[in-house]
C-alpha positions as CSV (number, residue, x, y, z in Angstrom):
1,X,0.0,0.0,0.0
2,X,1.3,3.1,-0.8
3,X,2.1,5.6,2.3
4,X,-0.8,7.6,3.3
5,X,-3.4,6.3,0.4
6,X,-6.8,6.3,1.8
7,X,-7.8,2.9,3.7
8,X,-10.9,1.3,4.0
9,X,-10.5,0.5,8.1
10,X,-7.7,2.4,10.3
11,X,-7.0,1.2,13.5
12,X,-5.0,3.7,16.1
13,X,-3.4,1.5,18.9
14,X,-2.4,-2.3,18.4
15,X,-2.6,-3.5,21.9
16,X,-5.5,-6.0,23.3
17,X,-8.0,-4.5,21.3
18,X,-6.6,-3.1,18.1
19,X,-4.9,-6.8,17.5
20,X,-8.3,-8.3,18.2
21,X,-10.2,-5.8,15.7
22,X,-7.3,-6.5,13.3
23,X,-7.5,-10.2,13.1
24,X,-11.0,-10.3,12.7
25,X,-11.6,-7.6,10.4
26,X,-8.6,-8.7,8.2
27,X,-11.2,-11.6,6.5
28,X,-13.3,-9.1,5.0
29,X,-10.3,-8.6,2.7
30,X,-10.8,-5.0,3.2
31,X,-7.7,-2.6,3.0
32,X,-6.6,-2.3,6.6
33,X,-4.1,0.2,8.3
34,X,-2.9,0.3,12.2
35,X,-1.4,2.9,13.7
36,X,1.1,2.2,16.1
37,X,3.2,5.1,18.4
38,X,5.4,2.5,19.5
39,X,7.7,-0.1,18.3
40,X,8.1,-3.8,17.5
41,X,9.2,-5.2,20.7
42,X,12.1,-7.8,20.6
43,X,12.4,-10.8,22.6
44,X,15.8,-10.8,23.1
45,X,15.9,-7.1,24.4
46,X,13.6,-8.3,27.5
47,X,14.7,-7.9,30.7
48,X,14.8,-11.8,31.9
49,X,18.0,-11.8,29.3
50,X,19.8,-10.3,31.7
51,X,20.7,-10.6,35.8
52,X,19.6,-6.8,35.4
53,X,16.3,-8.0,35.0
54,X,14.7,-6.6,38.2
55,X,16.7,-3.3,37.9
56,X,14.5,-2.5,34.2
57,X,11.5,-3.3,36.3
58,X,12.2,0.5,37.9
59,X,13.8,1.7,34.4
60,X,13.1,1.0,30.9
61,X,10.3,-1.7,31.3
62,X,8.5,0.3,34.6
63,X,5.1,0.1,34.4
64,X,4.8,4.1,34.4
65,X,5.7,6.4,31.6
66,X,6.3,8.3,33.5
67,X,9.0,7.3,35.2
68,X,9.7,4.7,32.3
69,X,10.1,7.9,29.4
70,X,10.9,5.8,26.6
71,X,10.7,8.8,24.0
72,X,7.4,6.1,22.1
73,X,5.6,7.5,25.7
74,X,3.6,10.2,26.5
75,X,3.6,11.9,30.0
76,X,0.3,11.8,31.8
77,X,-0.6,14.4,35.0
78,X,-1.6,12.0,37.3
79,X,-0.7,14.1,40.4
80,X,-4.2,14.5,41.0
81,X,-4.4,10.7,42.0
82,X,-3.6,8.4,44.6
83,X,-4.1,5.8,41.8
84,X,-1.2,6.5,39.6
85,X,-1.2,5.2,35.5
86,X,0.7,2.6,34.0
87,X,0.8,1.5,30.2
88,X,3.0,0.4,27.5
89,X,3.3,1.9,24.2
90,X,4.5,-0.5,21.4
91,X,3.3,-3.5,19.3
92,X,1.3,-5.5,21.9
93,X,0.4,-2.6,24.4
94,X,0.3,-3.3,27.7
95,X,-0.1,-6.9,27.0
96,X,3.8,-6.9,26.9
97,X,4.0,-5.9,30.6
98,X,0.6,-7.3,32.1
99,X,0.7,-10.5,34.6
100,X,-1.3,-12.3,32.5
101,X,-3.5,-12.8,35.0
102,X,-7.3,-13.9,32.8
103,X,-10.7,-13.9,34.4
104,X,-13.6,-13.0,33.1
105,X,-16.3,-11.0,33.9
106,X,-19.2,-12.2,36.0
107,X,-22.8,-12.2,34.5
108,X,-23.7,-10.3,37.6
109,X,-21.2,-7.3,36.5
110,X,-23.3,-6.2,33.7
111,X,-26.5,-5.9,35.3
112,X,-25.5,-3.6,38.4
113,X,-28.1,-1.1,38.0
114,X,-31.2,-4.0,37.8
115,X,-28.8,-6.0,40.6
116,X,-27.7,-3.1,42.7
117,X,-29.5,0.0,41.7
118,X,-25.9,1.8,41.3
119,X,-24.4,2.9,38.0
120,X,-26.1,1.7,34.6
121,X,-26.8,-1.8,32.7
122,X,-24.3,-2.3,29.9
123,X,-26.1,-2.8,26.6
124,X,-24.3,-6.5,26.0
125,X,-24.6,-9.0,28.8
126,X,-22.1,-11.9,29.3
127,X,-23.4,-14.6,27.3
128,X,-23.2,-12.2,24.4
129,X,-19.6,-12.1,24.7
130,X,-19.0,-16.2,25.5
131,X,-18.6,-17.3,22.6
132,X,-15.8,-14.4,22.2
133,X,-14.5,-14.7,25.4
134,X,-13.9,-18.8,24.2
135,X,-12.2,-17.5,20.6
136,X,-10.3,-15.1,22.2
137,X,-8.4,-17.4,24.6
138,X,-7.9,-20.1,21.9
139,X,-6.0,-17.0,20.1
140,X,-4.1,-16.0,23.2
141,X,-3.6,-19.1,24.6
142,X,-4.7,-19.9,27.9
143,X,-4.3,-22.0,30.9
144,X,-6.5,-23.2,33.9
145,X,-9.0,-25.4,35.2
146,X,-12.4,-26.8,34.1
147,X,-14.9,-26.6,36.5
148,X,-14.7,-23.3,38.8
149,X,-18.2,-23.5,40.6
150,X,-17.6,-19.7,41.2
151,X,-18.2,-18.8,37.6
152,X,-19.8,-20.2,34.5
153,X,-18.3,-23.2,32.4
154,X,-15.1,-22.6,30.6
155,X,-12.5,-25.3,28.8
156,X,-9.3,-23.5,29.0
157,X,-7.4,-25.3,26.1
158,X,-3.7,-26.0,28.3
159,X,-3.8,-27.2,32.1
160,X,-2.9,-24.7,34.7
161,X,-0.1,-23.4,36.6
162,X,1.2,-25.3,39.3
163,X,0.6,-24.4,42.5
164,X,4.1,-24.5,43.8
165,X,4.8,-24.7,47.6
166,X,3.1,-21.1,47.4
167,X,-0.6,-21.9,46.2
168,X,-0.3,-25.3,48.3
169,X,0.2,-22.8,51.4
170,X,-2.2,-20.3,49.9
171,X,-4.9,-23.6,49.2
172,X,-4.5,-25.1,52.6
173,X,-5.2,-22.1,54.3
174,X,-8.5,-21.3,52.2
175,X,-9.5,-24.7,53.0
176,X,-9.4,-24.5,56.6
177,X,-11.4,-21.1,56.3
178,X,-13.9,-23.1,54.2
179,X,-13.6,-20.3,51.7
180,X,-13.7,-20.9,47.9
181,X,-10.9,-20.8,45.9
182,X,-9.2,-22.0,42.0
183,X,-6.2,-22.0,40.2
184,X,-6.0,-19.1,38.1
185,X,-6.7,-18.7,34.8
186,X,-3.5,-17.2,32.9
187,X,-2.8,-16.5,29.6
188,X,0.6,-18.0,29.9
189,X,1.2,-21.6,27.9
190,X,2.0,-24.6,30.1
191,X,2.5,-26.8,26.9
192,X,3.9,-25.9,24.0
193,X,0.8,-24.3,22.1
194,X,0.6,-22.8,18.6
195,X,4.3,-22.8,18.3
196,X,5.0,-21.1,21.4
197,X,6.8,-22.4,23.8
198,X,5.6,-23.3,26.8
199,X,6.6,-21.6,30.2
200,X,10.2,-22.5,31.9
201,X,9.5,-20.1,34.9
202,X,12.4,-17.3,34.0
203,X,10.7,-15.4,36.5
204,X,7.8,-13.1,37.0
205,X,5.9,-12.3,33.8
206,X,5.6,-8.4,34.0
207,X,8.8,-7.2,32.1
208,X,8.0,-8.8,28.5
209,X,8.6,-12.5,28.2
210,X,11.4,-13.3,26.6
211,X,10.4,-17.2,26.1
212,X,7.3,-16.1,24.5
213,X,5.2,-18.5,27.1
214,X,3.2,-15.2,28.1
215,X,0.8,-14.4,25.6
216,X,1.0,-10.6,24.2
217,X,-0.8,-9.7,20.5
218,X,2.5,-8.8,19.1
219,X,3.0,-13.1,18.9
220,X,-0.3,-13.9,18.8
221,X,-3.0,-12.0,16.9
222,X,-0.5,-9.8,15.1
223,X,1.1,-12.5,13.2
224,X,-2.1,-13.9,11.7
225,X,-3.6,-10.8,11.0
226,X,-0.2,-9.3,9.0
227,X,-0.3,-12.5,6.7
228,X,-3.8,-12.1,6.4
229,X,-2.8,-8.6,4.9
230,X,-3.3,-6.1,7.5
231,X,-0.7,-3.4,8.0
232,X,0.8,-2.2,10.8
233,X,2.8,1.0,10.7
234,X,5.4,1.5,13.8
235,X,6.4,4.8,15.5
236,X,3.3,6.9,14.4
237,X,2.0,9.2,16.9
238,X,-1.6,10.5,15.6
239,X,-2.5,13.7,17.0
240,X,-6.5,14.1,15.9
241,X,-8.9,12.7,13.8
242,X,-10.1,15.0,11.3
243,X,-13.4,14.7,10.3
244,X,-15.4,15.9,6.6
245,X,-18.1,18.4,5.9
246,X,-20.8,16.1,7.1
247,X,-19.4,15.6,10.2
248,X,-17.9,12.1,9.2
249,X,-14.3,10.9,10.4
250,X,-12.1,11.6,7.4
251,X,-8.6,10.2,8.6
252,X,-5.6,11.0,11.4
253,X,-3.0,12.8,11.6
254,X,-0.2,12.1,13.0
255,X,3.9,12.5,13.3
256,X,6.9,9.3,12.1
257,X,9.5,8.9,13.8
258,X,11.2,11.7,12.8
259,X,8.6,14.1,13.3
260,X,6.6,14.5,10.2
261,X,3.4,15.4,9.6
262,X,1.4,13.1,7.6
263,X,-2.5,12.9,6.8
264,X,-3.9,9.6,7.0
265,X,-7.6,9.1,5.0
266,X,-9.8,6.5,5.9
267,X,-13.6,5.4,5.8
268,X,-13.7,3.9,8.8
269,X,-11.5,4.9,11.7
270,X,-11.6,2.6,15.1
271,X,-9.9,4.0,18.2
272,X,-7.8,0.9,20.5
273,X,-5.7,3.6,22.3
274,X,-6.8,2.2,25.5
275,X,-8.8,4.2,28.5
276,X,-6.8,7.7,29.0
277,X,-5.4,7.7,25.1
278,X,-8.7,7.0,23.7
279,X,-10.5,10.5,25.0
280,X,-7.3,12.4,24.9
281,X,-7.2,11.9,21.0
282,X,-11.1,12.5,21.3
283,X,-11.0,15.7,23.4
284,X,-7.8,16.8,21.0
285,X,-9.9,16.1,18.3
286,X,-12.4,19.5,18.6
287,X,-13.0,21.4,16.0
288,X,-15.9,24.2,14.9
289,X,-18.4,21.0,14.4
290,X,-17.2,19.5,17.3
291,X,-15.9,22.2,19.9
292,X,-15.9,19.9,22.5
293,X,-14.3,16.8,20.8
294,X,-14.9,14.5,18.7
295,X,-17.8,12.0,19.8
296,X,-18.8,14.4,22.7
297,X,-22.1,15.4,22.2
298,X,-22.9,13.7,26.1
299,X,-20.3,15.4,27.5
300,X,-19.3,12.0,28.7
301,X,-16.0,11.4,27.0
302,X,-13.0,11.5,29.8
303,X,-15.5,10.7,32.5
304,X,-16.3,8.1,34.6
305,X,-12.3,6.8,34.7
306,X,-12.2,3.6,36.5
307,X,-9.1,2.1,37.8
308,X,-9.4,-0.5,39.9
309,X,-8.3,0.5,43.4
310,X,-5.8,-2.8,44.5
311,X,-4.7,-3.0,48.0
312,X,-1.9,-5.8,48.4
313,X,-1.5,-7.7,52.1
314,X,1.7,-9.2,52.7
315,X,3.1,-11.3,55.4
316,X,6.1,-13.7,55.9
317,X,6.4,-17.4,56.7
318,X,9.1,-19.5,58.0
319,X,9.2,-21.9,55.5
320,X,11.1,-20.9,51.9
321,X,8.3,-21.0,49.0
322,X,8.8,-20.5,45.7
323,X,10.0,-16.5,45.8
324,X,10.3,-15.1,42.3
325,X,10.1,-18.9,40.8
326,X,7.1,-19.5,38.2
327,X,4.6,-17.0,36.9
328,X,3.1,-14.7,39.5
329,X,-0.1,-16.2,39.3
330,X,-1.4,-19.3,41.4
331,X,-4.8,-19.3,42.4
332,X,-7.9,-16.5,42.9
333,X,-11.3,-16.8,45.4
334,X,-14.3,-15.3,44.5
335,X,-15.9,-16.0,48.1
336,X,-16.3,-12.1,48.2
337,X,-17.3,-11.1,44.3
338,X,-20.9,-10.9,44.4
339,X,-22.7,-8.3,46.2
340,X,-23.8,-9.6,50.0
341,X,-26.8,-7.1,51.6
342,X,-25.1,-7.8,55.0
343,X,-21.9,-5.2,54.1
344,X,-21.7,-1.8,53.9
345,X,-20.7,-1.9,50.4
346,X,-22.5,-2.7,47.2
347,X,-20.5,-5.4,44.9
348,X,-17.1,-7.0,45.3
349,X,-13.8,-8.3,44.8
350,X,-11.5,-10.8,44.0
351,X,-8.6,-12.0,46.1
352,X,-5.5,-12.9,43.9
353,X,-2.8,-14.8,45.7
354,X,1.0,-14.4,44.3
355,X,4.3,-15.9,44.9
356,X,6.8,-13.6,46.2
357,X,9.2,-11.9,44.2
358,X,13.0,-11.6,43.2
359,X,15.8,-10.4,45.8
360,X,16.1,-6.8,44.5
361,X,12.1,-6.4,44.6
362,X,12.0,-8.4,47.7
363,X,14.8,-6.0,48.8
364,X,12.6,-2.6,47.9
365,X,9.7,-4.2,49.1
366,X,10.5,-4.7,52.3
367,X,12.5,-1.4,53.0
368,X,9.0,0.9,51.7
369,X,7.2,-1.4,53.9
370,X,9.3,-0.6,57.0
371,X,9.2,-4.3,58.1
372,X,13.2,-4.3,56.7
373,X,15.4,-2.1,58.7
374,X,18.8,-0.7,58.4
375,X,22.0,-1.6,60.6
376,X,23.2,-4.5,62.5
377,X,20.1,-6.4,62.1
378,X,19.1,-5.4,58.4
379,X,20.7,-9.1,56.5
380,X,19.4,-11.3,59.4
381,X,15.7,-9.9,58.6
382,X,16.6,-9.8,54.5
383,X,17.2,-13.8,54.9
384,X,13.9,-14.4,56.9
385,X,12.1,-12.3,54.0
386,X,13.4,-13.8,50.7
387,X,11.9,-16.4,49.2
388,X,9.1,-16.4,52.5
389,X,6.8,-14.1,51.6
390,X,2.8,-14.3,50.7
391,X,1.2,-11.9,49.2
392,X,-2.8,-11.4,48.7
393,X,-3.8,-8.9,45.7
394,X,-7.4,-7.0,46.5
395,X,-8.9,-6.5,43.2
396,X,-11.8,-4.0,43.9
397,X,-14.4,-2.8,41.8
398,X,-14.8,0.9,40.7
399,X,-18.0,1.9,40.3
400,X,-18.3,4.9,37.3
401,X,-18.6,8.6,38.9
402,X,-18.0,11.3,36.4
403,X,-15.9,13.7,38.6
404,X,-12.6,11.2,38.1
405,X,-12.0,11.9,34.5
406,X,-9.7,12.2,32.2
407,X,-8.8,15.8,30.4
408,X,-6.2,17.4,28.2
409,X,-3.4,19.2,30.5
410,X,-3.3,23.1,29.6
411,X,1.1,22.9,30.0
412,X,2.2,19.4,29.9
413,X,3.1,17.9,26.2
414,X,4.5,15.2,24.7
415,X,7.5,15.3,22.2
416,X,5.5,16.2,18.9
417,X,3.6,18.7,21.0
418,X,0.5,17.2,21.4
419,X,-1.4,18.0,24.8
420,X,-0.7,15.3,27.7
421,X,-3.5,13.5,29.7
422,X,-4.4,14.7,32.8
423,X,-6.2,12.2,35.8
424,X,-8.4,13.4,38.1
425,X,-9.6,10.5,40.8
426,X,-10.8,10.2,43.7
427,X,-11.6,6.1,45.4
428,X,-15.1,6.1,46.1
429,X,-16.5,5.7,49.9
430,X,-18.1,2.6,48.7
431,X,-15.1,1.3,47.5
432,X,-13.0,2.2,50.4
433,X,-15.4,0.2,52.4
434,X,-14.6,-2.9,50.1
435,X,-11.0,-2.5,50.4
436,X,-10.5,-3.0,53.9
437,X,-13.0,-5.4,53.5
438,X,-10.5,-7.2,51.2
439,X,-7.8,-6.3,53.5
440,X,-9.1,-7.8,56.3
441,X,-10.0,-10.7,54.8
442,X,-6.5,-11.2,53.4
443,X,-4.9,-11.2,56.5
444,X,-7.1,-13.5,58.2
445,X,-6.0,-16.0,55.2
446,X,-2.3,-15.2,55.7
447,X,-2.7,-15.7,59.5
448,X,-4.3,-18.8,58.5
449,X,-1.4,-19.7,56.7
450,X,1.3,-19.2,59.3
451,X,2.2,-15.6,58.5
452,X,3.5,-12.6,60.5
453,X,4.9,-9.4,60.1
454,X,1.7,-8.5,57.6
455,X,1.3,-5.1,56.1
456,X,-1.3,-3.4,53.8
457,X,-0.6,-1.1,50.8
458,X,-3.7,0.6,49.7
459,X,-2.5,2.5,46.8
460,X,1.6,3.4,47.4
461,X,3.0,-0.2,46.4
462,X,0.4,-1.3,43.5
463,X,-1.3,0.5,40.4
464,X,-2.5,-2.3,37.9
465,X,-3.3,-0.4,35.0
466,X,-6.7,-1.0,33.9
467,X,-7.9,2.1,32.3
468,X,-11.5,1.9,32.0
469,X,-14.8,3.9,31.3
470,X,-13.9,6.9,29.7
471,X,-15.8,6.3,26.5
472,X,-19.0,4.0,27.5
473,X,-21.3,2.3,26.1
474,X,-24.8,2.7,25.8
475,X,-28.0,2.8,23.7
476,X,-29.0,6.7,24.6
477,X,-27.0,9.1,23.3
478,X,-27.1,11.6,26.2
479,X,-26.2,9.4,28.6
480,X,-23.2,7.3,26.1
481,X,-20.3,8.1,23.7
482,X,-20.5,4.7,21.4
483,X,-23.8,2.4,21.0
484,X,-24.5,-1.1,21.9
485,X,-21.6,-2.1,19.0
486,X,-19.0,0.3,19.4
487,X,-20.3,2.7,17.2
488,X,-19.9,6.4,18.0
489,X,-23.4,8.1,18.7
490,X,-22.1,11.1,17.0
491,X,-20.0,10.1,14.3
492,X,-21.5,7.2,12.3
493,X,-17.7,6.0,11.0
494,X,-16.2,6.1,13.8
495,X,-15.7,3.0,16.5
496,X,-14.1,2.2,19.9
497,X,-13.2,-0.7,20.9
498,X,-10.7,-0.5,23.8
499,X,-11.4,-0.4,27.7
500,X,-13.0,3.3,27.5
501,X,-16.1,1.8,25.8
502,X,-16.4,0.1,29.5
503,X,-19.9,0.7,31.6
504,X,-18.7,-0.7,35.0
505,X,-15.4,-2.2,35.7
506,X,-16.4,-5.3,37.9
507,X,-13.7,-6.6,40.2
508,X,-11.3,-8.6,37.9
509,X,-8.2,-8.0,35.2
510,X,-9.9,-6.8,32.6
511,X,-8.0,-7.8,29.5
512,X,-9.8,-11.0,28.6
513,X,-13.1,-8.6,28.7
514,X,-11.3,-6.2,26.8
515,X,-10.3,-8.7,23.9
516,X,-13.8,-10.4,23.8
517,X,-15.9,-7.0,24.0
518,X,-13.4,-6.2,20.5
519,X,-14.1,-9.7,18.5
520,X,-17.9,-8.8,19.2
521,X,-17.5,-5.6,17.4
522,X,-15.8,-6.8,14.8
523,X,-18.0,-9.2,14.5
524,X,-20.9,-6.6,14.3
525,X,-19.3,-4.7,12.4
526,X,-18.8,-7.6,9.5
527,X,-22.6,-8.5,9.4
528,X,-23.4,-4.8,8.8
529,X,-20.7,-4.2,6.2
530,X,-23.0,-2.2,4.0
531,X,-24.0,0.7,6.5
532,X,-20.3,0.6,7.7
533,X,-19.9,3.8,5.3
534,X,-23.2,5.4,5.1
């Protein structure tokens, strides 16, 4: 295809969602272009290559851009927010850098407003996606366990993660509490699957994986879709969507790697920019037609961010465990998802037990913690904390409330000039009930398990990521940016298919969610080809 000649489809963002979009779309034989700011990721440049591998945790491969400032990010304000903001800009996303943690949504999490008379009903409900949610982890690759009477049936197509010495402790424990718990889905291969290899436990999973066991669209989806003839440009930064005299999306525009201008045209433009990129191109995107961005006619685009507030409850045992061995991930409990009228809190949260972690982290850990001190005594107490430490993940629910937003900073830029995201959040009462809900919880199951020396970190020690609601869903216009299928209310050619599009956020990792909400679009999308361009 020649450089900038008009496409049928472009796709900005090639993460979870743009991948997913890609793949599917790419049978239509339709002429389709992705826009990428980052770059192709090489294995062999990950950190578990290295013995420096946990030092590019806090450099080049930290989950902020902030503090990561590979010159592919953008800087985001998020000084506004206890919560802080971590993504990944390159082929893949931030499924290069994600635990690979995999649940799904619970049926319950689209119906909150008919359930719990809070927030709204999402215009899909879960058995509209299941059949997505089954092709997407075939595509990805996933392992786990038939059978999890704590959510509906699912055949993950490799076995699980082992529990390790860790998730026997972890199980054990649960068991004596009488509590419900699984081994976790992940999306990391146990077998060798697709020609992938399967996992050899290098270590955590976060920092890229360098065996290619941990499934990230740049090795899954991407190939398929590029021989299906899809292309995917590298290192272009769009800066708007520009849109014709009838108000339709005419194209992006956006800078190469050298900092040139170009003009992309397209008939159809889908946004996969995940959710703080997705409304700052939006809100960027103003113009005399739309002086309030593009696809903003609610007033709802940047609003309602959700983040997932993620308290983590740690404690030490006296017997060595598996430390930074084996994938992060061994087994998750539900006991606590579903809303229970004896709390003070409306819906819930899922506990997510972990391994420990390598010496450096363990090292870091323990000194922001306070529990590792400095002087005479400081190695005895190092040696009593590697390798013997439990951790429980509280993965709370964020209910929508339009005050935590997203916005375009009035100083901050990025290199090309284009205005930098700015957070404003606040955690909800209700979900600060919930979390030391979850916290107190937690540390009854690592007392259970033999552990001292626990601490709670509410928001200091753990941001996961998930950037969700900023664009939702919904079949009224006033009250919604896109429709029931991604489309935008506003601007008939123009879709979104990334996190933003997101009604609630329910109280698990969202990528799996993410991916299958995408393949249902696309598959909308495909049976109404012919008002695609009307």
């Amino acid at each position: 295809m020649a450089a900038n000649e008009k496409v049928d489809v472009l796709i900005i963002g090639s993460g979870a969602s743009g991948a997913a979009v890609a793949w599917s779309l790419a049978e239509t034989k339709m002429r389709i272009l992705c826009l990428e700011q980052g770059d192709w990721m090489k294995p062999t440049d990950f950190p578990s290559n290295g013995r420096d591998w946990e030092a590019r945790r806090y450099t080049d491969f930290e989950i902020s851009p902030n503090r990561r400032g590979r010159d592919t990010d953008y800087p985001i304000n998020d000084d506004n927010s206890l919560m802080k903001i971590a993504n990944f800009n390159g082929v893949g996303g931030g499924t290069i850098i994600y635990t690979a943690h995999w649940p799904r949504m619970h049926p319950s999490d689209f119906r909150v407003k008919s359930l719990d008379g809070v927030a709204e009903d999402w215009p899909v409900d879960y058995w509209a996606l299941e059949k997505f949610y089954d092709e997407n982890d075939r595509m990805m690759g996933v392992s786990g366990l038939a059978g999890d009477p704590g959510v509906p049936p699912r055949h993950p197509p490799m076995p699980p993660i082992g529990l390790g010495k860790t998730g026997t402790r972890y199980g054990q424990a649960m068991n004596r509490l009488g509590w419900h718990w699984w081994p976790s889905d992940s999306s990391i291969a146990t077998t060798d699957y697709e020609g992938r290899a399967g996992c050899i436990n290098l270590g955590h999973c976060t920092p890229g994986c360098a065996q290619g066991a941990k499934a990230s669209t740049d090795i899954t989806y991407w190939p398929l879709a590029l021989r299906a003839g899809v292309e995917l440009r590298t290192r272009c930064r769009v800066r708007e969507i520009t849109t014709d005299e009838h108000g339709m999306a005419a194209g992006a525009v956006y800078y190469d790697a050298d900092g040139v201008e170009h003009f992309q045209r397209a008939e159809v433009v889908i946004l996969a920019c995940n959710g703080v990129g997705t409304p700052r191109l939006l809100l960027n995107s103003a113009s005399a037609k739309f002086p309030n961005g593009l696809a903003n006619s609610s007033g709802l685009v940047g609003r309602n961010l959700m983040l997932h507030p993620w308290p983590m409850v740690s404690g030490y045992v006296d017997e060595p465990l598996d430390g930074g061995r084996g994938p992060i991930n061994t087994i998750w409990s539900k006991q606590f998802y579903e809303t229970d009228p004896s709390r003070d809190f409306v819906r819930g949260y899922t506990l997510q037990f972990s391994r420990g972690t390598g010496p450096a982290n363990q090292a870091i850990v323990g000194a922001a913690s306070g529990l590792l001190p400095w002087g005479r005594d400081h190695h005895r107490h190092y040696r009593q904390m590697l390798d013997h430490r439990l951790n429980i993940g509280v993965a709370c629910e964020d209910l929508p409330e339009e005050h935590n937003r997203v916005t375009l900073d009035p100083v901050l830029k990025d290199s090309n000039g284009i205005p930098a995201p700015k957070i404003d959040y606040t955690i909800s009462e209700n979900t600060r009930r919930m979390m030391e809900h979850g916290i107190a919880r937690a540390e009854e199951i690592l007392a259970e398990a033999g552990a001292t020396r626990l601490f709670a970190s509410r928001t200091a020690l753990n941001y996961p990521g998930h950037l969700l609601g900023t664009a939702q869903m919904g079949t009224d216009p006033e009250r919604s940016v896109v429709n029931e299928w991604g489309r935008s209310h506003d601007v008939r050619n123009l879709f979104i298919v990334d996190g933003s599009i997101w009604v609630t956020s329910g109280g698990v990792n969202p990528t799996s969610t993410i991916q299958a909400l995408a393949l249902y679009v696309a598959d909308q999308m495909k049976q109404r080809l012919a008002s695609l361009f009307d």
